[in-house]
Structure formats: structure tokens, C-alpha cells
C-alpha positions as CSV (number, residue, x, y, z in Angstrom):
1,X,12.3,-0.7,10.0
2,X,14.1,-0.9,6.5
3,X,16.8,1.1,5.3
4,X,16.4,2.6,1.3
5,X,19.1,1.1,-0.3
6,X,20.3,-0.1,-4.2
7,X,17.1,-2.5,-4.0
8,X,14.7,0.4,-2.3
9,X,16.1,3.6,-3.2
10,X,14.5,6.6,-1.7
11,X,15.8,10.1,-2.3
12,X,14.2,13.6,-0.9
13,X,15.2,16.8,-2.5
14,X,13.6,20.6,-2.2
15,X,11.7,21.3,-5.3
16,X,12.8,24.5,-6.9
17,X,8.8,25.7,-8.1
18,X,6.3,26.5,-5.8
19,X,3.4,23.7,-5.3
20,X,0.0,24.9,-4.9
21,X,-2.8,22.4,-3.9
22,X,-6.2,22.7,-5.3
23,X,-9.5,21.4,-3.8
24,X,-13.4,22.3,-4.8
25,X,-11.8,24.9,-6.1
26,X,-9.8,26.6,-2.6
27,X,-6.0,26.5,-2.4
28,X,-5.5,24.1,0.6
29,X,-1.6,24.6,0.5
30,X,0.6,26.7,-1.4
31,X,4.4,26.7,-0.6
32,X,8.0,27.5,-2.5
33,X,9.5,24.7,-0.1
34,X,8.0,21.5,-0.5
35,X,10.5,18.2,-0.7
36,X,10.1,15.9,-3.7
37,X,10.4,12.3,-2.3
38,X,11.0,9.9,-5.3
39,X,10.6,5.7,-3.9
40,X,11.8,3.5,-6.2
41,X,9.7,2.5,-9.0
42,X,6.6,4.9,-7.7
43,X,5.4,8.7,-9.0
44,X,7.4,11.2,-7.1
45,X,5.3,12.9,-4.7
46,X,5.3,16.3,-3.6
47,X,5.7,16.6,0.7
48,X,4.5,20.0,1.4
49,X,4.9,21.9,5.1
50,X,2.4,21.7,7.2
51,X,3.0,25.4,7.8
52,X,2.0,25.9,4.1
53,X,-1.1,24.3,4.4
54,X,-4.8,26.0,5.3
55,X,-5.5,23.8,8.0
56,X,-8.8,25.0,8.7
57,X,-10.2,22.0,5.9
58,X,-8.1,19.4,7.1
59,X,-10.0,16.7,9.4
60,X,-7.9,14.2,11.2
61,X,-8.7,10.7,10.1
62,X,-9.0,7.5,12.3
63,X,-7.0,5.6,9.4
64,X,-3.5,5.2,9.5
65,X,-0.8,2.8,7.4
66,X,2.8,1.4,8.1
67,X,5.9,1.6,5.1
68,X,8.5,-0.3,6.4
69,X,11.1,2.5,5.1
70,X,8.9,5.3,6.2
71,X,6.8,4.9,9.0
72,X,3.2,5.0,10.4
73,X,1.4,7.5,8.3
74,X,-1.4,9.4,9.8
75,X,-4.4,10.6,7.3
76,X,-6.5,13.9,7.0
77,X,-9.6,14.3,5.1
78,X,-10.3,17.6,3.3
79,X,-13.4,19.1,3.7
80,X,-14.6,22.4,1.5
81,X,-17.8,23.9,1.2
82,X,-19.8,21.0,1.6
83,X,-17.7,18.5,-0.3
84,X,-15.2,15.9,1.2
85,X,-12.1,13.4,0.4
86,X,-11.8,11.1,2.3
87,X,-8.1,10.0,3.4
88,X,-6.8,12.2,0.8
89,X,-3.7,13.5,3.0
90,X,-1.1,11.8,4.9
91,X,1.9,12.6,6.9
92,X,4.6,10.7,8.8
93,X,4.5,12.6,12.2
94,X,7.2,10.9,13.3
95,X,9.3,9.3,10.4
96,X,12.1,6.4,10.9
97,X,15.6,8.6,11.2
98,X,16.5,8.1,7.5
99,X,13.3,10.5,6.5
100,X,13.2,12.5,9.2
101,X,12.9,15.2,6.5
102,X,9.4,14.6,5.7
103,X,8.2,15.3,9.7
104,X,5.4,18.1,9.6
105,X,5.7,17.6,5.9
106,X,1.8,16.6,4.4
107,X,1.6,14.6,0.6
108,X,-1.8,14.7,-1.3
109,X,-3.6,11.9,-3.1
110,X,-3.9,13.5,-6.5
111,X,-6.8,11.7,-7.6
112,X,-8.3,12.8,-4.5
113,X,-8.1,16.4,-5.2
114,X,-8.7,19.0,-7.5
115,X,-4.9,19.3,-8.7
116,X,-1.8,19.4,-7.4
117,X,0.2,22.1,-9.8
118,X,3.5,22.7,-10.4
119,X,5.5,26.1,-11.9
């Protein structure tokens, strides 16, 4: 387990606009209280609550990955009418204590859905 620090920062902060998910065209989460995770160098990415999801279209995956500052991420694929994304959710069911913000929060690949939108 790594700490984010001066070399690693990672910050988590509630975004103010509501975040609406879009897949084959179906709002698969919509909420006004997702966290904005920003990790060093990377995109900021949008954690949304698993409350605020449609989980009806999520498919638990067999994949899984480690972050040393984060955790062992779990994976959903998303499945609407007939079309599929593989891996295109993950979650950190149980974070390392410095995120323990994100638990029960979901994050979206966006090239792996329709669009992740903003406002």
C-alpha cells in the first residue's frame, strides 16, 4: 500500500454538476453527487454512487486490477439491448483507508461508453 503524496498526489472532491452516463443510448447512471478523483498526471475521472446507477445492465466481471494507492478494483460489463462493453466499469469495493471515499463509488471507461456528460 502507497500513500498519495507530493510525488503521487491524489485528491477527491464532490463535483458540483450532475454526471449522467450514456450507453447504446440508455442512461446507466445519473447522479448530482459523484466525486472527482484527480491522480497525478492522469484525466480526472468521475466516481459515481452505486446508488445512482441502473444496475440492472451491469454484469459482474471475472477481471480485476491492483493500484498500489488505491486498491483491488473489481470490473462490471455493461450490457444494453443486445450490445456489450466489456470491463467498462470498475470500483474499489474496499479501498485502502486514504480513499475510502470512493467505496460503493463506480468510474466509467469513456471510450467504452456512449458518453459520460457533464452540466
Amino acid at each position: 500500500m502507497k500513500t498519495p503524496g507530493p510525488d503521487h498526489p491524489i485528491t477527491i472532491e464532490p463535483n458540483p454538476k450532475r454526471v449522467r452516463v450514456v450507453f447504446n443510448g440508455r442512461v446507466v447512471a445519473e447522479t448530482s453527487r459523484a466525486l472527482t478523483l484527480k491522480e497525478a498526471s492522469l484525466q480526472p475521472v468521475q466516481y459515481i454512487p452505486r446508488a445512482d446507477a441502473d444496475m440492472r445492465h451491469f454484469v459482474r466481471s471475472p477481471h480485476s486490477t491492483h493500484c498500489p494507492y488505491k486498491g483491488d478494483a473489481a470490473y462490471f460489463s455493461l450490457s444494453v439491448d443486445g450490445r456489450t462493453a466489456d470491463n467498462a466499469v470498475w470500483t474499489y469495493e474496499a479501498p485502502f483507508p486514504a480513499m475510502a471515499q470512493i467505496q460503493e463509488h463506480l468510474a466509467f471507461y469513456p471510450s467504452r461508453v456512449d458518453r459520460i456528460e457533464e452540466g
